[in-house]
C-alpha positions in Angstrom: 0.0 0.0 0.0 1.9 3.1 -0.8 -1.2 5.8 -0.3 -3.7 6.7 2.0 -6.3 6.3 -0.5 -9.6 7.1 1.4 -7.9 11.2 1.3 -8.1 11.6 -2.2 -10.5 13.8 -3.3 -11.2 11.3 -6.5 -11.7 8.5 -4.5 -15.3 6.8 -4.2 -16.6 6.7 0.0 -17.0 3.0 -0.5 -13.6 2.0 -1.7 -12.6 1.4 1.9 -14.7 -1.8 1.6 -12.3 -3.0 -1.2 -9.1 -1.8 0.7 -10.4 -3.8 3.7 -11.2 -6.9 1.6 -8.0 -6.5 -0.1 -6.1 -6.5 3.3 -7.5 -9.5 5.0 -7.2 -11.7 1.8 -2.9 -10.9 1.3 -0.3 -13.3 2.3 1.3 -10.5 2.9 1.1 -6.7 3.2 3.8 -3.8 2.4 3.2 -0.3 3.0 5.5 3.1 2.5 4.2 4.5 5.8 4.1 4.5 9.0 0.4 6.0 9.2 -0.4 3.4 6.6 1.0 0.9 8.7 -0.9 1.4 12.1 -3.9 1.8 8.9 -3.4 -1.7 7.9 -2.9 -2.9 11.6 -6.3 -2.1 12.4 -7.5 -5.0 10.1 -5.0 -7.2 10.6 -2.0 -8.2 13.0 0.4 -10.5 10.7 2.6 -10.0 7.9 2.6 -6.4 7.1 6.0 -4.0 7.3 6.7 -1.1 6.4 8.7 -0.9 3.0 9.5 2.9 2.1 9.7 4.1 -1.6 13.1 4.2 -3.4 14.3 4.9 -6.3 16.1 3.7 -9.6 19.5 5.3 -8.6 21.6 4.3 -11.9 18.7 5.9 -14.4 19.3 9.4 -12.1 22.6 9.4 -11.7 24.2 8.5 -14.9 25.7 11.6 -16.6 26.5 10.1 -20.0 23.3 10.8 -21.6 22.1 14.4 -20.0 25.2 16.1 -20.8 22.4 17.3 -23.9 20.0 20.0 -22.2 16.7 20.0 -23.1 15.5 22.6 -25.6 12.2 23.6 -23.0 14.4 24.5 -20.2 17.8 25.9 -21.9 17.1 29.4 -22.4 15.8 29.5 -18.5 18.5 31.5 -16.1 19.9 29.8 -13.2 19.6 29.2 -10.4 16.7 26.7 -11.1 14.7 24.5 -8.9 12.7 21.6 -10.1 9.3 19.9 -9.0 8.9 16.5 -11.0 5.3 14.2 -10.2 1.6 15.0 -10.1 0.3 18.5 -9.9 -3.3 17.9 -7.9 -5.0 19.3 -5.0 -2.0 18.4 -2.5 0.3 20.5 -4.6 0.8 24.1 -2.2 0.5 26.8 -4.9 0.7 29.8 -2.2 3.9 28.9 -0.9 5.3 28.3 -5.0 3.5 31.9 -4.9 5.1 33.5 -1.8 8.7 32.3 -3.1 8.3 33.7 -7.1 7.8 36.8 -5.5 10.3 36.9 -3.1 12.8 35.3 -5.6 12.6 36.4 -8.8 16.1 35.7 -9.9 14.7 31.7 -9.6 13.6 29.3 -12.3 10.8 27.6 -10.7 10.6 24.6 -13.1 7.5 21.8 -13.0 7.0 18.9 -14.6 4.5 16.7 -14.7 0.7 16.2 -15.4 -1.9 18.4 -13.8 -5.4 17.7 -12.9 -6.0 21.8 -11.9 -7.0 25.4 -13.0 -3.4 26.9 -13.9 -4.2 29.8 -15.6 -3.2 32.1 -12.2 0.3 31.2 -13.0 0.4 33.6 -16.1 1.2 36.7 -13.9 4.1 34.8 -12.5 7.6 34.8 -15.5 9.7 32.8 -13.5 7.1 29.7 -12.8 7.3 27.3 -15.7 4.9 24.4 -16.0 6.7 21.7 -18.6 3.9 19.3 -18.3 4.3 15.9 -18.5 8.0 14.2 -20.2 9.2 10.5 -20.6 10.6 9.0 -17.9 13.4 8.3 -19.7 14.0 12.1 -20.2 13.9 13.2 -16.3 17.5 12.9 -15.5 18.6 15.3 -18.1 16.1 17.6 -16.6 17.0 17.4 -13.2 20.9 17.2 -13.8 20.8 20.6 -15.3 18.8 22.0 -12.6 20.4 23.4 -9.4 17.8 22.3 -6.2 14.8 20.2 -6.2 11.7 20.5 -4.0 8.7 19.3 -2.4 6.1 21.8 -1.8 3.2 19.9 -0.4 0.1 21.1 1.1 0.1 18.9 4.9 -2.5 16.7 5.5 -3.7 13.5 5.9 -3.0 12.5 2.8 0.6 14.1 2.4 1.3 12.6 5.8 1.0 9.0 4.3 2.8 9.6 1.7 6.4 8.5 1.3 7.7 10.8 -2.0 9.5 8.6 -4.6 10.8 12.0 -6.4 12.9 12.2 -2.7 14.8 9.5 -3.9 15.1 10.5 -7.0 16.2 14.1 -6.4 19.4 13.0 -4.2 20.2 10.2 -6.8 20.5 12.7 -9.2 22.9 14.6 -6.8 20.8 17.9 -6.1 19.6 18.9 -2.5 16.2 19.2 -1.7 13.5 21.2 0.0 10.2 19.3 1.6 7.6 20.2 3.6 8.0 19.3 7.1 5.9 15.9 6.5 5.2 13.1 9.2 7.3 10.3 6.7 10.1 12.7 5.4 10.2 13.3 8.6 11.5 10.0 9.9 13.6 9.3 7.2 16.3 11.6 8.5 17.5 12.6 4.7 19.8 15.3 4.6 16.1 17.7 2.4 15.7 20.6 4.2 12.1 21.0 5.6 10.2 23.9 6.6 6.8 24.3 7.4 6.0 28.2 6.5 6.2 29.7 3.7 8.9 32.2 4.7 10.9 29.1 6.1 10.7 27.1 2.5 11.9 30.6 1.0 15.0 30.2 3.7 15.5 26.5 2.9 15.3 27.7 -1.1 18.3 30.2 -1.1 20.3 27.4 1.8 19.9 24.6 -0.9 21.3 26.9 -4.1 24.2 27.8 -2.2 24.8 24.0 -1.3 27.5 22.2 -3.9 25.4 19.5 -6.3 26.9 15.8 -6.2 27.9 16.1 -2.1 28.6 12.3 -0.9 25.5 12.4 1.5 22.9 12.7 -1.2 23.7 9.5 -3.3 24.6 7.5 0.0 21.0 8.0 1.1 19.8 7.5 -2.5 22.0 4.0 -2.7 20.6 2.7 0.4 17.2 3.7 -0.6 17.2 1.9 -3.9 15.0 0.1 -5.6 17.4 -3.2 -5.5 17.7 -2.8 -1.5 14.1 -2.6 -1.1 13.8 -5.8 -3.3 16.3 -7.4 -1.1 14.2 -6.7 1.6 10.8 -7.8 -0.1 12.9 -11.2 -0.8 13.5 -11.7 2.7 10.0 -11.3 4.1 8.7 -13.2 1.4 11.6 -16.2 2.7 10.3 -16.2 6.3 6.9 -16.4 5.1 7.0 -19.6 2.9 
């Protein structure tokens, strides 16, 4: 289970029947919280662990293949910081909104579909919305951006959610700013996390003067891979049979 899916706005009232069903028939459960997990625990009491996200370090970190920067972005000035997932009701537009204004020298760069009204963007010339790209194409976007970032509203739903783009970000080598959220929380990565507005401005102009590539961000990012987590899932799976 890797999202509280009774919070999303999209989400029919009676799929918590199916959830529930789905629970209690599994051999066995994993979920990418720890909210998730006393969620689960509620039904049942055996075989479910918590399994965080991760990410496919060696398609973010390789450098052979973005040394080409994308047309979209290459006439953008630096210093830019990128946003790469879903742009829905969870996304915070007022803090994006608070920090264009109060940094005007920054490339604000987003990628990824969107399910919203974005037409209250126009006033803003250094937010640009990309829309949706291959994944195959991410890493050259991220490599030639400076800082990454997470600007979540908080809620229930954000506070279950364990960010595969986290992972992604720091194997790509660029530090990161997150919302203060419940799971980012706990997972002691070296993102810097604010909770105001005015402290994700802070954490904005800390990250662009941080180096790209420093050691701690692909050590987390290698022990929070997609093999390791497989290696765990193989274990569980052992014990169980």
């Amino acid at each position: 289970m890797s999202d509280d899916y009774e919070s999303f706005s999209s989400i029919p009232e009676n799929s918590k029947y199916a959830e529930q069903e789905i629970i209690n028939k599994a051999d066995i459960i994993f979920v990418t919280a720890h909210k998730l997990y006393e969620k689960v625990k509620l039904v049942r009491n055996d075989n479910v662990y918590y399994l965080p996200n991760g990410a496919n370090y060696s398609h973010f970190c390789r450098t052979s293949d973005s040394q080409s920067e994308p047309s979209d972005i290459k006439n953008l000035p630096h210093p830019r910081v990128i946003y790469v997932g879903s742009v829905a009701d969870w996304f915070d537009f007022d803090t994006l909104y608070h920090a264009a204004n109060r940094c005007p020298d920054v490339s604000f760069i987003i990628i990824g579909p969107s399910d919203v009204n974005l037409s209250h963007l126009d006033k803003f010339t250094n937010i640009h919305m990309l829309g949706g790209k291959n994944y195959s194409d991410i890493p050259k976007y991220v490599h030639f951006c400076d800082a990454a970032m997470i600007p979540f509203k908080k809620n229930k739903l954000t506070d279950s959610t364990n960010p595969v783009k986290l992972y992604e970000y720091f194997s790509a080598g660029l530090p990161v700013v997150s919302r203060n959220l419940d799971e980012i929380k706990r997972l002691c990565s070296p993102a810097l996390l604010y909770d105001t507005p005015e402290e994700f401005v802070d954490n904005i102009q800390n990250a662009l003067t941080k180096t790209k590539g420093d050691p701690s961000y692909y050590e987390f990012a290698q022990k929070n891979s997609w093999d390791a987590r497989f290696s765990e899932i193989i274990s569980h799976i052992e014990k169980l049979i």
